[in-house]
C-alpha positions, 0 to 999 in steps of 0.5 A: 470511474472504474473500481480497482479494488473491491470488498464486498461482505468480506468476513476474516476471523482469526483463530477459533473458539473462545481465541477467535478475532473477529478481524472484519466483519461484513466490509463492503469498500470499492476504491475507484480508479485515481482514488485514495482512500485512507483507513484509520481506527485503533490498534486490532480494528482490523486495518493491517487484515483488510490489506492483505485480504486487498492485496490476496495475501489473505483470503476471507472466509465469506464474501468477495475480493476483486481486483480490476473486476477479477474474483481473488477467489477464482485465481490459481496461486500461481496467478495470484503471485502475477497480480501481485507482481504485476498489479499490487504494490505494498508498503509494509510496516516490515519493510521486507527488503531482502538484505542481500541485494542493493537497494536497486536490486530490491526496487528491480525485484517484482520488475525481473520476476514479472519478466522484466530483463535485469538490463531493463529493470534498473533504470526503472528501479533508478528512477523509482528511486530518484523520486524518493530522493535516494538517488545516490543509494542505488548500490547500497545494502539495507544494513549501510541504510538508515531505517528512513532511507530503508522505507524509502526503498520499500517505497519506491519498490512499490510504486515501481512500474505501471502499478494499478493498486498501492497498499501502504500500512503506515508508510511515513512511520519510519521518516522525518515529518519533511520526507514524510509529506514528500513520500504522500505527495509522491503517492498522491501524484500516482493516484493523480495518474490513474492508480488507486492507492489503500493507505492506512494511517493513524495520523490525520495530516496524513490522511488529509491526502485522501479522497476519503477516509474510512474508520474502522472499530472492531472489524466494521466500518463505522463512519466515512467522510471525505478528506480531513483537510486539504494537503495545501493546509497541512502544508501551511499547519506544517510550515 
């Protein structure tokens, strides 16, 4: 299997001195190819700060983030933002829709600036968006969208195009426990066809979706197993 992501001996602290954070603490992961590996551990364990570190919106202050066998570390800024744009999907809990454009408009965005034509991309953000169930919404605002269907199109904004690795910090938090499990399934199938996917989440039924699961205390990984349960009995606990 080919490893999409990789951590190795990364250290993150935030702030200095006696206000210093000791965000990560020497994390080695690898997240292979058709992989989802979910990510638990309480409030400040350093979850939020391993995913932007995975996705190079942060940088570590030793050892070393790939993605897809690329050093972050070794990439311009400018090539950093065409990994993102290209490689990465994120599912932030700030959903960071930009309020002036329809919801297609936003699941286009990374598409047209990865230079995709506007005329090629909204088909693409159409069908991105049929499959989180929003398919009515396309020429909507954010502000004319409930927050569940705002998450929706954070949602499939990141997982539109030949996205290689998704990101999702908390990506059900917004949504109904149906519609829920309808998103992780969706996010499952992705990784089922070759993405690997980082998903961070407090809830048990929804790390039952992953291959593994990783706990975090403290900036250390402190325990890894394999899945909580298996989707088909959460979706059976759930019924």
């Amino acid at each position: 299997m080919t490893a999409i992501l990789e951590l190795r001996e990364v250290h993150r602290t935030h702030g200095k001195g006696e206000a210093a954070v000791h965000a990560l603490r020497g994390v080695t992961i690898d997240v292979q190819a058709g992989e989802l590996v979910a990510v638990m551990g309480p409030s400040g364990s350093g979850k939020s700060t391993l995913l932007n570190l995975a996705g190079g919106l942060d940088s570590p202050d030793s050892g070393e983030v790939l993605v897809e066998g690329r050093p972050l570390s070794s990439l311009s800024r400018k090539e950093l933002a065409g990994l993102r744009r290209h490689s990465v999907g994120y599912v932030f809990q700030a959903l960071n829709l930009v309020p002036s454009l329809t919801a297609a408009e936003n699941v286009a965005l990374p598409l047209e600036l990865d230079g995709v034509s506007a005329r090629k991309a909204r088909p693409l953000a159409e069908a991105a968006l049929a499959e989180v169930e929003l398919s009515g919404y396309a020429d909507r605002f954010p502000d004319e969208m409930s927050g569940g269907q705002q998450q929706r199109v954070a949602i499939a904004r990141a997982l539109v195009g030949q996205r290689r690795l998704v990101l999702a910090d908390e990506p059900t938090g917004a949504l109904d426990s149906q519609t829920g499990e309808a998103v992780l399934r969706l996010l499952r199938a992705r990784v089922d066809a070759g993405a690997a996917a980082v998903l961070v989440t407090h809830e048990a039924r929804h790390a039952g979706w992953a291959d593994r699961v990783i706990f975090l205390r403290d900036g250390v990984i402190v325990d890894t197993s394999g899945p909580l349960a298996r989707p088909e009995q959460l979706l059976e606990a759930t019924a």
